[in-house]
C-alpha positions in Angstrom: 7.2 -3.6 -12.3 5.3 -3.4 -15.3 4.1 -7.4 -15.2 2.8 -6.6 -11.2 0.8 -3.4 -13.0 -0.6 -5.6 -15.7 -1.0 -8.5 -12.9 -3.5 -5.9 -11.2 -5.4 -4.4 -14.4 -6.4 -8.0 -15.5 -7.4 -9.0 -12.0 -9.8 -5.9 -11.3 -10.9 -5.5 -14.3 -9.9 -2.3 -15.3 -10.6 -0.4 -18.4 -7.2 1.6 -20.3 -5.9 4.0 -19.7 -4.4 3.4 -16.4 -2.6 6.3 -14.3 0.2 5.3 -11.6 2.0 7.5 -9.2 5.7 7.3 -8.2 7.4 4.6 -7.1 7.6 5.2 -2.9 9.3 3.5 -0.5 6.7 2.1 2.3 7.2 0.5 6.0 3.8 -1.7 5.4 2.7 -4.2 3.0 4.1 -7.0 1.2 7.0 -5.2 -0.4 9.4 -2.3 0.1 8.1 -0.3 -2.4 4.4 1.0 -4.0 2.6 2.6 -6.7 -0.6 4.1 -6.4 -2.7 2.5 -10.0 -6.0 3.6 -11.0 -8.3 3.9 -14.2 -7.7 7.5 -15.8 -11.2 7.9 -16.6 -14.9 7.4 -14.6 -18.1 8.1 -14.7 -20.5 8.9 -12.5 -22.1 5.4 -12.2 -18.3 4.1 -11.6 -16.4 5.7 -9.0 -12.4 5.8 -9.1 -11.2 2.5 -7.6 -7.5 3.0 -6.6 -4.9 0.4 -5.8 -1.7 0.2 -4.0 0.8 -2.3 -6.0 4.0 -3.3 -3.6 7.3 -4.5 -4.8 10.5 -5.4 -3.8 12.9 -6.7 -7.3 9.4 -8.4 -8.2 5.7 -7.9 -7.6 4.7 -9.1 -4.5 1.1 -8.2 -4.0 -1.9 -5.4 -4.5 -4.9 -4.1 -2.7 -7.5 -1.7 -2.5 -5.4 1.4 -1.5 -6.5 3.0 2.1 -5.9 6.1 3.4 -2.3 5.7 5.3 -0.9 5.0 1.7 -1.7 8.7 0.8 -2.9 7.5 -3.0 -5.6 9.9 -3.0 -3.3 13.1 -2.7 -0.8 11.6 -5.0 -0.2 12.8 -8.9 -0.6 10.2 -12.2 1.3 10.0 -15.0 -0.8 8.1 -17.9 0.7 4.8 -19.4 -0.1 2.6 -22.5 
């Protein structure tokens, strides 16, 4: 999981440090399984861009997150 994460943060460009939610189990999407992934900070000229990273055993795929994966309501742990 943690190479898929990584994967995305280089991809989009993303500034440390990163929050993810759970790992959820989802009917839609390249894989069995997502996290929701965001930057843990913003500012006001940079709003929070939030991504939905699917897995099965390996990383399979991410995207902008939209609104039937629920990432918005979710909570974030912090990781380094």
């Amino acid at each position: 999981m943690q190479k898929g994460i990584q994967t995305v943060v280089t991809e989009a460009k993303l500034a440390g440090p990163i929050e993810i939610s759970a790992l959820r189990k989802t009917d839609h999407g390249p894989g069995d399984y997502f996290i929701c992934l965001r930057e843990a900070t913003s500012s006001p000229e940079k709003q929070h861009l939030t991504y939905a990273v699917f897995f099965d055993s390996t990383y399979k795929g991410s995207r902008q997150s939209v609104i039937l994966e629920g990432c918005e309501q979710q909570q974030y742990s912090r990781i380094d």
